[in-house]
N, C-alpha and C positions, 0 to 999 in steps of 0.2 A: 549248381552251375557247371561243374566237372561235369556232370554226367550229358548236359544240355551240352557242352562245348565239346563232347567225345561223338555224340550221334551226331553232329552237325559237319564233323571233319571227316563221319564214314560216309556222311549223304555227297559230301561236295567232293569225295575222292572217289565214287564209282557210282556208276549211271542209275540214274534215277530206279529206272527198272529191278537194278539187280542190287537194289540198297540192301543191306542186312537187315530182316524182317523186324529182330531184334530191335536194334536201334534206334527204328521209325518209331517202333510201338514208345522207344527213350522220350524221342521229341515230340511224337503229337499229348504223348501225356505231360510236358511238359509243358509245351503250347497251350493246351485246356490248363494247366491249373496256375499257368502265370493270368491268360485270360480272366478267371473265377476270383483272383486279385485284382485285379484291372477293373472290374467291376464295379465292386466292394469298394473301392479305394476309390473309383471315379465317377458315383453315383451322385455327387452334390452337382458336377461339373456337366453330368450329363442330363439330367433334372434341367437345368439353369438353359443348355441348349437346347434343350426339345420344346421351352417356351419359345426362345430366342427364334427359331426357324416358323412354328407357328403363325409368330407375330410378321416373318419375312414373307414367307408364301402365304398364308392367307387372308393379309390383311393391307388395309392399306399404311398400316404402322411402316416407319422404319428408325433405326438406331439416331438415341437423338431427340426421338417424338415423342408423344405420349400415345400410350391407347386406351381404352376406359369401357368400360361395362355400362351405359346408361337407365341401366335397372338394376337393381337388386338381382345376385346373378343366379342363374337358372342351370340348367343340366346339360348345356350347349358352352357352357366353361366347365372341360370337363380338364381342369387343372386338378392338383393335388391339396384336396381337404381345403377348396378356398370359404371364403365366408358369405354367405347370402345376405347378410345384414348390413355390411354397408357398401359404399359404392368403390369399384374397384380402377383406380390409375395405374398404368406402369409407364415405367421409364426405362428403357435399355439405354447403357451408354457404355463408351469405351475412350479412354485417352490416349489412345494410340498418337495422338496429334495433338498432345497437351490438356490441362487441366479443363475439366466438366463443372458447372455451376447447376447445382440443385436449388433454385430460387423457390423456397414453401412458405407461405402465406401465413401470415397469424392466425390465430382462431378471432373469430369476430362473432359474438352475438351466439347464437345459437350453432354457429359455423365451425368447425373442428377437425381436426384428421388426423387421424395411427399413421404413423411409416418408420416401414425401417429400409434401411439402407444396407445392401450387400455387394461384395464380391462375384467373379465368375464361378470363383468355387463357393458361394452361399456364406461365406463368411463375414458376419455381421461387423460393419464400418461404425453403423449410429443409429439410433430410433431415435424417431423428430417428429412433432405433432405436440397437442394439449399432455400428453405425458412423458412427452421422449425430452431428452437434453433440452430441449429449448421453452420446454414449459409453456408450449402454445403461444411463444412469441412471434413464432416463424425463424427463420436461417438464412443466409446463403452460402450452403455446404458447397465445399469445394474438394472433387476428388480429384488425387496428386497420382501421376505415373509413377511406375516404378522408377529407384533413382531420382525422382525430380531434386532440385538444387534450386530452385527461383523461390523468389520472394511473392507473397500470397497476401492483398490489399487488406488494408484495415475494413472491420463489415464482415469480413470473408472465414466460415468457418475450416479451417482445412482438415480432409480425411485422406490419413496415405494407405494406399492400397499396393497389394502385393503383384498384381497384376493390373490388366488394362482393362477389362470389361466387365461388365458387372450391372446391375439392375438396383429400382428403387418399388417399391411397393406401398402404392400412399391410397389410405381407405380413407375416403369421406365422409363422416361420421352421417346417420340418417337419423334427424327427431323421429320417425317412422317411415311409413313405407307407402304413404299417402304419393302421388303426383305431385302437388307442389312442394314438400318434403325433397322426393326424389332430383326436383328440379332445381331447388336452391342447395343439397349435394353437388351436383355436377356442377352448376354454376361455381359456385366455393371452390371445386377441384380444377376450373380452367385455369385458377389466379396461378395456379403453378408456373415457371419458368425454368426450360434447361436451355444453357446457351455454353460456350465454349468460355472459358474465361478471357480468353485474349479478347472475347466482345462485349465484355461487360460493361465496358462506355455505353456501347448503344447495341445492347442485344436484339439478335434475329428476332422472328414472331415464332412461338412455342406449337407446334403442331400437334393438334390431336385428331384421334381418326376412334369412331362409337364400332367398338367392334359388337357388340351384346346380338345380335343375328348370325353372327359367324358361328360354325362349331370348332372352338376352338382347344384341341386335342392334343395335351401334353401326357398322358399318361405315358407312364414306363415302357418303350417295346422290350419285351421281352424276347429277341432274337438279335441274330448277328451284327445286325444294323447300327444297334449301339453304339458298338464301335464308332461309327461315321459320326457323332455326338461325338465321342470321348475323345478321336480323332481332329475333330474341330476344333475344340478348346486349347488340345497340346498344340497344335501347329498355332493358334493365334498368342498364346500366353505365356508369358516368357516360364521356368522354371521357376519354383520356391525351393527354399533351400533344404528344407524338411522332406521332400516328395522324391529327390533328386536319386533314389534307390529305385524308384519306380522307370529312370531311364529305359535299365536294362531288359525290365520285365514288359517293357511295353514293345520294345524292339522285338522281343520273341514273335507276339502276335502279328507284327509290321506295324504298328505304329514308330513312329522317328520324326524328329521335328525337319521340317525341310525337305522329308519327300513323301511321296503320293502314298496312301494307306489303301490296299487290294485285296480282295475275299478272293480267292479261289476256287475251285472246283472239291480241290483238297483239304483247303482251313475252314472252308464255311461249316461245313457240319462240327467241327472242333470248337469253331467259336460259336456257334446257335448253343453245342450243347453246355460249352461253360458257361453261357449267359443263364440257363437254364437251371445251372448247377447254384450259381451265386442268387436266384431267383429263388429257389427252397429252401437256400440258408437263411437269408433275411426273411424269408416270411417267416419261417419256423421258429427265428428269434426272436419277429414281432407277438408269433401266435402264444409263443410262452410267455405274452406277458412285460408288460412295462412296470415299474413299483409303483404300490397303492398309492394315491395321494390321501384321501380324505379319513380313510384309515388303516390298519394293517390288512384289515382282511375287505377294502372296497375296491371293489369294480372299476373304480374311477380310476385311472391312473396319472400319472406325470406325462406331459406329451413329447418327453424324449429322456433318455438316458440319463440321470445326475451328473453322470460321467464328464455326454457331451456337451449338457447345459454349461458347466463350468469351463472345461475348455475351450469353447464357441467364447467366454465373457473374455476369458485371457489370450486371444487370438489366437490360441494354438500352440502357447508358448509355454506353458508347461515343461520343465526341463526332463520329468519323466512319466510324461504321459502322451499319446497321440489315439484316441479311441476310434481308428479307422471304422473298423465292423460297426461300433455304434453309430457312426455319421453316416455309413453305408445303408443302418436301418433305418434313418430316420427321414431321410432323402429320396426312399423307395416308397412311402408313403404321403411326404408332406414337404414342402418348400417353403423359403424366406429362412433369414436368420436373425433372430432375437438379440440384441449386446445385452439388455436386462430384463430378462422374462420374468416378466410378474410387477415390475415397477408400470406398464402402461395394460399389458394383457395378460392375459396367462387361459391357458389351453388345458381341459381333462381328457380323454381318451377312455371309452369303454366298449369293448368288443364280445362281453357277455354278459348275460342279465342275472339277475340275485344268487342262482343256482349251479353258477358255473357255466350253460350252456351259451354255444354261441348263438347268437342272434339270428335267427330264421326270417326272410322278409312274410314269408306268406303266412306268420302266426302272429298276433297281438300283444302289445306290450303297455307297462303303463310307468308313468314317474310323477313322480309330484313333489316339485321344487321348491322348496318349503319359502316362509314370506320373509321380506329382510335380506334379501341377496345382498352382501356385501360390497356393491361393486357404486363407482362414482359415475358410469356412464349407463352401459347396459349389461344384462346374459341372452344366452342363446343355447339352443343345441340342434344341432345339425347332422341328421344323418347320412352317413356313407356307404358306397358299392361297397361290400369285403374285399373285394378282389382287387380294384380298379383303383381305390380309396378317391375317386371322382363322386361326385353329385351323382345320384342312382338317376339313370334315362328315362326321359320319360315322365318324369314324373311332375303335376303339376305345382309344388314347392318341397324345398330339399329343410326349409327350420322353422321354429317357431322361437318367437324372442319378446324380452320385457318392450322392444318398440312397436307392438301389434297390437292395433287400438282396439281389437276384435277380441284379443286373450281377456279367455274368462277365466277368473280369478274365487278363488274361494274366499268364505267369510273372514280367514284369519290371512287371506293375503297370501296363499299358496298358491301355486297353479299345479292342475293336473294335464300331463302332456299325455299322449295315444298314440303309439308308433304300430303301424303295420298294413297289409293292404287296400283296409276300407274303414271307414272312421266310425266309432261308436255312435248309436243312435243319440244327435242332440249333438254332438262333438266335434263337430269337423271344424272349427275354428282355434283347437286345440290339437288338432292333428296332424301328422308327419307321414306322409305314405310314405311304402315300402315297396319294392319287387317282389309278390311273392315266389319270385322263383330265385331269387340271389340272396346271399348273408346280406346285412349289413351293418354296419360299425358306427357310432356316435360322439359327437365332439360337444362337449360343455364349452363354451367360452366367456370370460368372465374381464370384462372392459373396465378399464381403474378398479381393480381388487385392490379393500382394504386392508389393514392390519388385521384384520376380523378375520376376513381368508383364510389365511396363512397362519393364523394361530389355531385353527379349525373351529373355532366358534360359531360357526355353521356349515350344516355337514350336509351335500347333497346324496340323498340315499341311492342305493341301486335300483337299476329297471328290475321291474318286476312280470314276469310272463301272467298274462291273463288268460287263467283258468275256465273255459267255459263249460257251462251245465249241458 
């Protein structure tokens, strides 16, 4: 910071023009590598906004409402690693104006739903649904402003969050992927209610808006623009007190809470290239590799850090630990946060097949998910862009899962799945198309994992490239 506060007092003591060359080269290289932090540091917060503006401009969503996928989502959600399997609601909300009522329904009958509940910065508040805290009773979560001091009704579950805004993520479980299936999902998902709680005597009507025709485009921009994201959040969100180092480094760039944030003619290429810079760190961190889950030397990995898994259950509170970088990586690729990963879902991650190589979309691949999946509701596996980790374009289904009345199934109860451009002869109902012109990456997911899971008592093997004659 000497060195930043010495070229800053020779730029402001003599004209622009005749700055000491020196000096400048002190501060733009300071500026980029405070930026390349800013990143890294503000990649949950900025994740969180690039849904949040999607949902503003191109939909008829707004904060407060719900908005819902009324299909099984397709490659027009091209959000981060979402799930094609069940039906997808969200909730944006902010308490800027007092406590938020997340009113969720019991499971009823065959009727059911995952959610978790987060922060602006992703940080998990509750998971609620048939396996989250309330064990499929239903709720009405109550999230508290920062500071709050009022008293919170009997009924009323309260969540104190560190900030004002923040989002809900409620899947509607599918018996399959039939129409009426799909329709008694969404029906189940209207029973939702968000109202303010000062209206809970007699709350407003819950507004929902079918965005599934929209293309709705939250991947990562990977340029200067970012900022205007990471920009948003800090002006709407009070400070945490953990972050509070990041003040000074965000002022370098012009971020500041309270006034306008401005690209230049002269920082734009400084911050495109730190953005740029923080972009090859985390991928290079993802490309080496997440740790094995299923064994020391399997493919499959843990779908984030150990690290952060544990940090995210303890809020952050850890007295010596903060795994920025890991939360940076795991933000660049995927959204929501878990408070108990693996108590309702739990996620694998494999980005190459038996051999070490990455996943080629235009060559053939094959898995076979042995019988007995351990899980109390369903599995899935869903493949993703490398690049984009969206739903690959284009494509006419992005997974195949135990609710696909069409998976066909081997004698001992296995299924064999088929990833790549064109489907095996006889196979397409067991197949996952690919780009053959892009990587791409695959997600296991595994709905009420039992004990059996997690002790490895059944072990999903690695893809294997099909060798043709």
């Amino acid at each position: 910071m000497r060195l930043l506060a010495l070229a800053l007092t020779l730029l402001l003591a003599t004209p622009l023009a005749a700055a000491d060359h020196g000096a400048r080269k002190i501060f733009d290289a300071e500026l980029e590598r405070a930026a390349v932090e800013a990143v890294i540091w503000g990649m949950p917060a900025v994740n969180y906004d690039l849904m949040r503006q999607e949902m503003l401009t191109k939909t008829p969503g707004k904060v407060g409402g719900v908005i819902y996928w009324g299909r099984p989502l397709d490659w027009k959600n091209q959000t981060l690693t979402p799930n094609p399997d069940a039906l997808y609601f969200m909730v944006f909300f902010t308490t800027k104006d007092g406590p938020v009522v997340l009113d969720l329904p019991p499971a009823d009958g065959r009727a059911s739903f995952n959610g978790n509940i987060v922060t602006a910065w992703q940080l998990p508040l509750e998971d609620a649904g048939l396996l989250g805290v309330d064990k499929g009773k239903g709720a009405k979560f109550v999230i508290l402003p920062p500071g709050f001091t009022g008293s919170v009704p009997d009924g009323f579950t309260p969540l104190k969050s560190e900030v004002y805004g923040g989002y809900m993520l409620f899947r509607s479980n599918l018996a399959s992927h039939s129409d009426a299936d799909v329709n008694a999902s969404i029906a189940y998902g209207k029973r939702l209610k968000v109202y303010p709680l000062s209206a809970a005597q007699n709350p407003p009507e819950t507004s929902f808006s079918d965005v599934k025709d929209i293309m709705f485009d939250s991947t990562i921009k990977w340029d200067a623009s970012l900022f205007d994201n990471l920009d948003r959040v800090v002006q709407e969100e009070p400070w945490i007190e953990r972050d509070k180092i990041m003040i000074d480094k965000l002022r370098t760039i012009g971020i500041e809470k309270g006034k306008p944030f401005t690209r230049d003619a002269r920082t734009e290429p400084l911050l495109d290239r730190a953005v740029k810079e923080a972009h090859t760190f985390l991928a290079a961190r993802y490309d080496a590799g997440l740790p094995p889950f299923f064994s020391d030397k399997s493919r499959w990995t843990y779908p984030a850090y150990p690290s952060l898994i544990k940090a995210a259950a303890s809020d952050f509170k850890e007295p010596d630990a903060y795994p920025v970088d890991d939360r940076g990586v795991a933000y660049h690729y995927a959204y929501i946060g878990i408070k108990r990963l693996g108590a309702g879902q739990f996620y694998s991650i494999s980005i190459r097949d038996k051999d070490g190589r990455d996943f080629d979309g235009g060559k053939s691949y094959h898995l076979r998910v042995p019988p007995n999946v351990p899980v109390q509701q369903y599995w899935s596996v869903t493949a993703y862009d490398r690049e984009t980790h969206a739903l690959i374009k284009n494509m006419p289904r992005a997974s195949r899962s135990s609710q696909i009345a069409e998976l066909e199934k081997n004698e001992d109860g296995s299924v064999d799945l088929y990833f790549g451009p064109k489907a095996p002869k006889g196979k397409d109902a067991n197949w996952i198309p690919t780009d053959g012109k892009r990587k791409f990456e695959l997600m296991f997911r595994a709905y009420g994992p039992t004990e059996d899971f997690f002790a490895k008592k059944w072990v999903l093997p690695d893809v294997e490239t099909v060798k043709h004659r």
